[in-house]
LOBA-73654 format. One record per atom (N, C-alpha, C): residue in one letter; z, x, y. Coordinates in steps of 0.2 Angstrom, whole numbers, padded with zeros to 4 digits, always signed. Layout:
! residues N
AZXY/...
END
This chain:
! residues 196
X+0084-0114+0020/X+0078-0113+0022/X+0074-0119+0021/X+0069-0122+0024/X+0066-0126+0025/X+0060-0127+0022/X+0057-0134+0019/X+0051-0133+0015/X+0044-0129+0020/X+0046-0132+0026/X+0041-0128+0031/X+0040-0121+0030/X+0046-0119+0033/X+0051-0112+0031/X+0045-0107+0026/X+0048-0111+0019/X+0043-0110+0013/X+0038-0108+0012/X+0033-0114+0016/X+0026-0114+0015/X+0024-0106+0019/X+0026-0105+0024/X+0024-0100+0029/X+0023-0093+0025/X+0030-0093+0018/X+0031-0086+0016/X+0025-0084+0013/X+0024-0078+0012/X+0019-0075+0007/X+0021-0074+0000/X+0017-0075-0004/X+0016-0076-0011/X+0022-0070-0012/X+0019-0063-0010/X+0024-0057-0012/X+0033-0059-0010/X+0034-0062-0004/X+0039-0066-0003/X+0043-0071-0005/X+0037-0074-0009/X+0041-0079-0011/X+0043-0076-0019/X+0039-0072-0022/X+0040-0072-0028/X+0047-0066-0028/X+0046-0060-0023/X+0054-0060-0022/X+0061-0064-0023/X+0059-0070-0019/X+0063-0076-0017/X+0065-0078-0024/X+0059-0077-0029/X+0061-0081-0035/X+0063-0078-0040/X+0060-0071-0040/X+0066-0065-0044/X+0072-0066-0041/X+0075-0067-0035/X+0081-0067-0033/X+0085-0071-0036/X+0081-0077-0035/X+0086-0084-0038/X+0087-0083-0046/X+0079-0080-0051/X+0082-0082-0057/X+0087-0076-0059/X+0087-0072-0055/X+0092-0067-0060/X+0099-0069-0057/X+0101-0072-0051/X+0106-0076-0049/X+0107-0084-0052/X+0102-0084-0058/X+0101-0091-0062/X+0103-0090-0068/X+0101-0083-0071/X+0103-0080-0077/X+0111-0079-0077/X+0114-0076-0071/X+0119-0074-0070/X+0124-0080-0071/X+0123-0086-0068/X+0127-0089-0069/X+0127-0094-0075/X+0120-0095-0078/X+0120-0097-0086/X+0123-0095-0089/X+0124-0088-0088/X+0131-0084-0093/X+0137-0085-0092/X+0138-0085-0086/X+0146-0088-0081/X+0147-0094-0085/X+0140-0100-0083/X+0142-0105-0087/X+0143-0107-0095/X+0139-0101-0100/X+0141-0103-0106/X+0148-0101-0107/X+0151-0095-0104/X+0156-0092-0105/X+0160-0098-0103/X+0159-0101-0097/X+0165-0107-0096/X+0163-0112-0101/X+0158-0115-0104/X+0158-0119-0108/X+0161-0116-0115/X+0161-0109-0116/X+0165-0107-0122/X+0172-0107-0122/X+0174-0104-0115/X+0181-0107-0113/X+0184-0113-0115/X+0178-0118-0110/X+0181-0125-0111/X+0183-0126-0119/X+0178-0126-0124/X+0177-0127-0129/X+0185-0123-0135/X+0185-0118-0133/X+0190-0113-0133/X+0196-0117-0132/X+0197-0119-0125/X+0203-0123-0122/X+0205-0130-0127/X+0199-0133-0126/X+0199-0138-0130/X+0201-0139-0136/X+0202-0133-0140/X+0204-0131-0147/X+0212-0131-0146/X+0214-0126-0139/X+0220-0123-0140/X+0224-0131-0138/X+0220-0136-0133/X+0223-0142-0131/X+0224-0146-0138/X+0220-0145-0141/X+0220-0150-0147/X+0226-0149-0153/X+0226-0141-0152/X+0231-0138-0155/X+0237-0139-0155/X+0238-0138-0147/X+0243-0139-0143/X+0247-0147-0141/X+0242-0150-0143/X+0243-0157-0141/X+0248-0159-0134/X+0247-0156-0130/X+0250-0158-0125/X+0243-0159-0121/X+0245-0166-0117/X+0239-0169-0112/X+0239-0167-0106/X+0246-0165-0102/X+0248-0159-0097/X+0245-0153-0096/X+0246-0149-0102/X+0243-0141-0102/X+0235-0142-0102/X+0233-0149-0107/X+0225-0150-0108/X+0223-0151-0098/X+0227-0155-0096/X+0225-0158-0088/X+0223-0150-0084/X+0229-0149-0086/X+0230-0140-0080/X+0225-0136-0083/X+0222-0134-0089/X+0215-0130-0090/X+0210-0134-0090/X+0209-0142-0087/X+0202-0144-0087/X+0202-0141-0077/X+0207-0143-0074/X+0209-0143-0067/X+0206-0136-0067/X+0208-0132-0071/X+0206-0123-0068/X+0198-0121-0070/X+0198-0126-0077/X+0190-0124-0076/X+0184-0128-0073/X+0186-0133-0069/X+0183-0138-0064/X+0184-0133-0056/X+0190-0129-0055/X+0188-0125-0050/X+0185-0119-0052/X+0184-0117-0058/X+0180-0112-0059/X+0174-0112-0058/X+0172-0117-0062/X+0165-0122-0060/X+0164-0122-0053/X+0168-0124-0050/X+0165-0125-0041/X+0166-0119-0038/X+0170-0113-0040/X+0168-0109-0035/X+0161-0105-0037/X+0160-0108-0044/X+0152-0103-0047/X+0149-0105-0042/X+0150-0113-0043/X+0144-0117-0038/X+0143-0114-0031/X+0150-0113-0028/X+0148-0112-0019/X+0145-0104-0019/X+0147-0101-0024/X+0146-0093-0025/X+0137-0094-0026/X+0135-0097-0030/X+0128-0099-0030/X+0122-0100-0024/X+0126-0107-0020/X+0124-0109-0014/X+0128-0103-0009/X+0130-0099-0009/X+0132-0093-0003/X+0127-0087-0006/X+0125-0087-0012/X+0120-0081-0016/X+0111-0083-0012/X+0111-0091-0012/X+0106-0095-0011/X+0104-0094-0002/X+0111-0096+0000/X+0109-0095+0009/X+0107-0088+0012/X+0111-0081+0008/X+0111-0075+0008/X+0102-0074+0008/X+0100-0077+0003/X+0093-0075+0001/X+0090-0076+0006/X+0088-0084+0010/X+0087-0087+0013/X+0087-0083+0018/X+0092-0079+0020/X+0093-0078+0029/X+0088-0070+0030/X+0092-0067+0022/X+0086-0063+0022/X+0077-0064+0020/X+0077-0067+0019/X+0068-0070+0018/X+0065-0072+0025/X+0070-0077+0029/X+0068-0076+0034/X+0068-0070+0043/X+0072-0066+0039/X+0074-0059+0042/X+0067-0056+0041/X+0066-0055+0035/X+0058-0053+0033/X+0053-0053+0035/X+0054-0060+0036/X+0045-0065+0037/X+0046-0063+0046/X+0050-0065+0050/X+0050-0065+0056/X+0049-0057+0058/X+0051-0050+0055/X+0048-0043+0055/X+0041-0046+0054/X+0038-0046+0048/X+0030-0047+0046/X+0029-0050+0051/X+0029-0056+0053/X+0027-0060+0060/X+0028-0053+0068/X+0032-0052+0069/X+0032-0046+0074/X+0027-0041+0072/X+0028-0036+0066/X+0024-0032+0066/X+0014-0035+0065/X+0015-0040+0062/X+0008-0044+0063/X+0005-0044+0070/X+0008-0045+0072/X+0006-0047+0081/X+0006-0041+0083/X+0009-0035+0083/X+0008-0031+0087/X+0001-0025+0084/X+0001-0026+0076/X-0004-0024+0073/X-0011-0028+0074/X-0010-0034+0077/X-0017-0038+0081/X-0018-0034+0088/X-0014-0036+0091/X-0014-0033+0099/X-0016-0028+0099/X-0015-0022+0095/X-0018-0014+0094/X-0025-0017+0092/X-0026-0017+0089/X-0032-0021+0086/X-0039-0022+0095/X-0035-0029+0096/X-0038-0030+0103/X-0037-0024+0106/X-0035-0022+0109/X-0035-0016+0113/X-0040-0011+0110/X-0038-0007+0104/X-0045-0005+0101/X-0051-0006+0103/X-0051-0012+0101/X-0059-0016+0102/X-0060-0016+0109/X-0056-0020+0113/X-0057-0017+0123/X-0062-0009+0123/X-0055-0005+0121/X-0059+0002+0122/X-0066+0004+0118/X-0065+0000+0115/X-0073+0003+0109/X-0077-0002+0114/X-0078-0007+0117/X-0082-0010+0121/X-0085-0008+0128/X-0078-0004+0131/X-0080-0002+0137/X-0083+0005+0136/X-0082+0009+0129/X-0086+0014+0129/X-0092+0015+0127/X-0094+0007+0125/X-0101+0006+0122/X-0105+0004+0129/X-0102-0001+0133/X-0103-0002+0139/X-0106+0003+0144/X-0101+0009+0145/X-0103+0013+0150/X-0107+0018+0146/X-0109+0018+0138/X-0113+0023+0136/X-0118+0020+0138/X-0122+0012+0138/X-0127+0011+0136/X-0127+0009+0146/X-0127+0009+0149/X-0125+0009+0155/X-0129+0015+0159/X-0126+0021+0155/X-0128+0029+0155/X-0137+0028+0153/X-0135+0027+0147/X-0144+0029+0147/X-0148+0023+0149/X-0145+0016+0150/X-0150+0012+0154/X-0154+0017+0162/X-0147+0019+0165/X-0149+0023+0171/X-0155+0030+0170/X-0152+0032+0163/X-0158+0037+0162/X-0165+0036+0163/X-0164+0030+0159/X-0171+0028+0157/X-0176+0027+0163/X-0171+0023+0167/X-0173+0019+0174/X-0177+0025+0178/X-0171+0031+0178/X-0174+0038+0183/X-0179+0042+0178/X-0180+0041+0172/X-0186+0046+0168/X-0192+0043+0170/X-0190+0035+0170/X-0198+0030+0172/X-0199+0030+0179/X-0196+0032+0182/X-0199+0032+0192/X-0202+0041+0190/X-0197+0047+0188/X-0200+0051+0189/X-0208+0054+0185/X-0206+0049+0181/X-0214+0048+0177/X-0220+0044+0180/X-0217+0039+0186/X-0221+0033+0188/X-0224+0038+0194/X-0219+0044+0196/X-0219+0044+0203/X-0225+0052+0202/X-0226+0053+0195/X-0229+0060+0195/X-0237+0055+0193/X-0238+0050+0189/X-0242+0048+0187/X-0247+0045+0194/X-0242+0044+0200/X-0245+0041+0204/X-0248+0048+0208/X-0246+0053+0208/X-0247+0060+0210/X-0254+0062+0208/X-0252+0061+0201/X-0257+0062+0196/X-0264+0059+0200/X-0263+0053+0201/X-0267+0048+0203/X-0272+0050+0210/X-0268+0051+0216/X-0270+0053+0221/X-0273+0060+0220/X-0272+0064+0217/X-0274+0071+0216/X-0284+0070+0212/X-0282+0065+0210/X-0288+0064+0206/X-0293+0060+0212/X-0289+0056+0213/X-0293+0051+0216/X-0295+0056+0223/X-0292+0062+0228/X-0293+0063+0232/X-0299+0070+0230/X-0299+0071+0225/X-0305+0077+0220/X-0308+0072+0220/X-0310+0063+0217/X-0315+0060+0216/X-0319+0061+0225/X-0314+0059+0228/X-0317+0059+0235/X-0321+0065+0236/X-0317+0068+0236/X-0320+0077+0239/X-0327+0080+0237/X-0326+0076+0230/X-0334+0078+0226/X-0339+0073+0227/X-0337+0065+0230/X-0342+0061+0231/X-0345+0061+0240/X-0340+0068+0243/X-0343+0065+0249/X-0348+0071+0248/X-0345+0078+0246/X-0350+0083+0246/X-0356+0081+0242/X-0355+0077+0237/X-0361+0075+0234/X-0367+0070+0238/X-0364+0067+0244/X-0365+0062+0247/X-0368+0068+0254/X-0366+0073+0253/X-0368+0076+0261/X-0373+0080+0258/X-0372+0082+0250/X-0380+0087+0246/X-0386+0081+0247/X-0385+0075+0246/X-0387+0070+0246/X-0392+0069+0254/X-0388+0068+0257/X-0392+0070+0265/X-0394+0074+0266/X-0390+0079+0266/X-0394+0086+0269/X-0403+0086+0265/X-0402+0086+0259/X-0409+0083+0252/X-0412+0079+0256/X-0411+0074+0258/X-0414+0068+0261/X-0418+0071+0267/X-0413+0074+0273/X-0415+0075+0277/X-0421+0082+0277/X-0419+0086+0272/X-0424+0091+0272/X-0429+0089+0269/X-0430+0083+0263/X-0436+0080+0261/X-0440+0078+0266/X-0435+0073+0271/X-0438+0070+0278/X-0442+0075+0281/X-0438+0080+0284/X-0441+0087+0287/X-0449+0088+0284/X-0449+0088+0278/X-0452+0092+0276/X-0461+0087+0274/X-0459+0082+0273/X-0464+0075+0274/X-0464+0073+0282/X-0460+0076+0287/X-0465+0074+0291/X-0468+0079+0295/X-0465+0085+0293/X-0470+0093+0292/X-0475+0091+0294/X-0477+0088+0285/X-0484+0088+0280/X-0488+0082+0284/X-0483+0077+0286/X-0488+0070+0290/X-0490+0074+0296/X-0487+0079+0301/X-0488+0081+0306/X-0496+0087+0304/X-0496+0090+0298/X-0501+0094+0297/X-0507+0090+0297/X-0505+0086+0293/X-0509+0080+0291/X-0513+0079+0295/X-0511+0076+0301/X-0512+0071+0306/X-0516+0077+0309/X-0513+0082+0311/X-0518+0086+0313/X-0524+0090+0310/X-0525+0089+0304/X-0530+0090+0300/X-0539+0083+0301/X-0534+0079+0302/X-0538+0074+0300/X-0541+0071+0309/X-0546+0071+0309/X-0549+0067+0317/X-0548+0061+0318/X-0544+0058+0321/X-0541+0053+0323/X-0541+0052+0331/X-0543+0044+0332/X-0542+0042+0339/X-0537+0044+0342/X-0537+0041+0349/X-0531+0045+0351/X-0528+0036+0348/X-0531+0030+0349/X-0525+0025+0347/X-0524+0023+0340/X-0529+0026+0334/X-0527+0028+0330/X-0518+0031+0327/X-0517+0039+0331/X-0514+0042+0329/X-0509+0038+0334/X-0509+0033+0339/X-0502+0031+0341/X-0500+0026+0336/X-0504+0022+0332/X-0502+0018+0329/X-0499+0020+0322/X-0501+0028+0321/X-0499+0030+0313/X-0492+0030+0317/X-0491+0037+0324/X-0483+0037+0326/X-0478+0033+0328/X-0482+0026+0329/X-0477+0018+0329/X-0473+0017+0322/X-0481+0019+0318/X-0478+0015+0311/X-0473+0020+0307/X-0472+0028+0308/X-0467+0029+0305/X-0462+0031+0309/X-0462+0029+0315/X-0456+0029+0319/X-0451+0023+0320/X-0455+0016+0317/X-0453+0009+0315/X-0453+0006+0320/X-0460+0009+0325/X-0459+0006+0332/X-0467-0002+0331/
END
């Protein structure tokens, strides 16, 4: 695995990674004391033994003992490796599709905010015309009562006017005949109230 590799994992991953190694580190510290008591063991029986042969043939066995720990170690090492990145490349898939669910949520939660607010814009819009269109009713209905009472007020107004007229020039006609006037007298009162 790679330092890059590394950096990418998550802490819970890595620290996996590192419980794996040290108990595969404890394991072979024991391997190796027990070969170093071997050795040391050997050592004794060589020294015992005094032949430099027998000592040659048990360093040779425990130099290959020692290196198969070692590949056994680096084969424990790559195992872990392959699986850590087996892991992280799952958590990468399921991340991505845990995002993408995510997006798509959110689409729908958009589109349904969308056409709710879409919904009562349109309310609003038909509440304020049928409001607009009664207040305009309203409007006419008032204004065509204002008319109705301004004209009849306007016709009591004349018919008043007219009956006051009548009735002043009644009174000028009694008048006029009460009182002895020339004849060109009385043509000049009937000029001046007929605006001639």
């Amino acid at each position: 695995m790679t330092d890059r590799e590394l950096r990418k994992l998550h802490r819970s991953e890595l620290l996996e990674l590192l419980i794996a190694q040290g108990k595969e580190n404890v394991a072979l510290q024991e391997r190796l004391t027990q070969a170093e008591e071997a050795v040391q063991t050997r050592e004794m029986t060589i020294r015992e033994a005094g032949s430099m042969a027998s000592a040659a043939v048990e360093i040779n066995d425990l130099i290959g003992a020692a290196q198969r720990a070692v590949d056994l170690y680096t084969e424990n090492i790559y195992r872990v490796c392959l699986e850590q990145e087996a892991k992280a490349e799952k958590l990468v898939d399921e991340a991505q599709t845990h995002a993408e669910q995510m997006v798509s949520d959110a689409d729908e939660c958009v589109e349904r905010m969308t056409s709710a607010l879409e919904n009562r814009a349109l309310e609003i819009v038909r509440d304020a015309r049928m409001k607009a269109e009664r207040l305009m009713q309203e409007a006419e209905e008032q204004a065509s009562q204002l008319l109705d009472s301004t004209r009849q007020e306007c016709d009591r107004m004349l018919h008043q006017a007219n009956a006051d007229a009548e009735l002043i020039r009644q009174q000028a006609e009694q008048h006029v005949d009460t009182v002895p006037v020339t004849n060109k007298g009385r043509r000049s009162f009937w000029k001046r109230s007929k605006g001639i």
